[in-house]
KEKE-3310 file (N, C-alpha, C; in steps of 0.2 Angstrom, whole numbers, plus 5000, padded with zeros to 4 digits):
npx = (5004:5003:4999:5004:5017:5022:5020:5030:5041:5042:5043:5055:5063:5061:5066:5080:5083:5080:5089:5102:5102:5103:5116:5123:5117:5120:5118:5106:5099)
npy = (4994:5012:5022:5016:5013:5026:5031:5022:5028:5041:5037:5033:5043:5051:5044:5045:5057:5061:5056:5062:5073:5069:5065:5075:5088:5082:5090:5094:5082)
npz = (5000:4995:5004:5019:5016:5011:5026:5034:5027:5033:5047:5047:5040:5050:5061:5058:5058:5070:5077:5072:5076:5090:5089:5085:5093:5109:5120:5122:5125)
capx = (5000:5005:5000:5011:5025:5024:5022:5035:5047:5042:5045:5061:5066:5060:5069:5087:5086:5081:5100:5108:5103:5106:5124:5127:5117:5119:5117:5099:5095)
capy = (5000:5016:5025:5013:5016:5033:5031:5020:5031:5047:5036:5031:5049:5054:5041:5045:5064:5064:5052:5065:5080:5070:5067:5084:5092:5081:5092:5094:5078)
capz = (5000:4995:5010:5021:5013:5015:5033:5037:5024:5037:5054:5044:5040:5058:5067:5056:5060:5077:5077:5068:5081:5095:5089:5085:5099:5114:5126:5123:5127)
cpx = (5004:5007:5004:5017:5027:5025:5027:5042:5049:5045:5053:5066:5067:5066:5079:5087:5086:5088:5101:5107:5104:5113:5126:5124:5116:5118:5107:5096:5098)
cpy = (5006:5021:5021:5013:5022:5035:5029:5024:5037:5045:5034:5038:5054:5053:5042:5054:5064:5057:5058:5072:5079:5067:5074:5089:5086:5083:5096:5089:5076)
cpz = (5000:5001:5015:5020:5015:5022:5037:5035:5029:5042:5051:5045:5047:5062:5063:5059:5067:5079:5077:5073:5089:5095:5090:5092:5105:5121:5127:5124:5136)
residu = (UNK:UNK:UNK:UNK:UNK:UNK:UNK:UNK:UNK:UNK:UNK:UNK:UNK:UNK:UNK:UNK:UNK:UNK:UNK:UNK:UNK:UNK:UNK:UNK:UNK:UNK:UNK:UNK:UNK)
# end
C-alpha cells in the first residue's frame, strides 16, 4: 500500500534525524 509506505518512509526519516541532532546536539538531550 501506497500510504504505508509513505508512513514507514516518514518514521524512517523521523527516526534517522532525530539520530543526527542527538549526535550533534547532545546536550539537549
Amino acid at each position: 500500500m501506497i500510504v504505508v509506505d509513505i508512513l514507514a518512509g516518514g518514521l524512517a526519516l523521523a527516526a534517522v534525524a532525530y539520530l543526527v541532532v542527538a549526535l550533534l546536539r547532545p546536550e539537549r538531550f
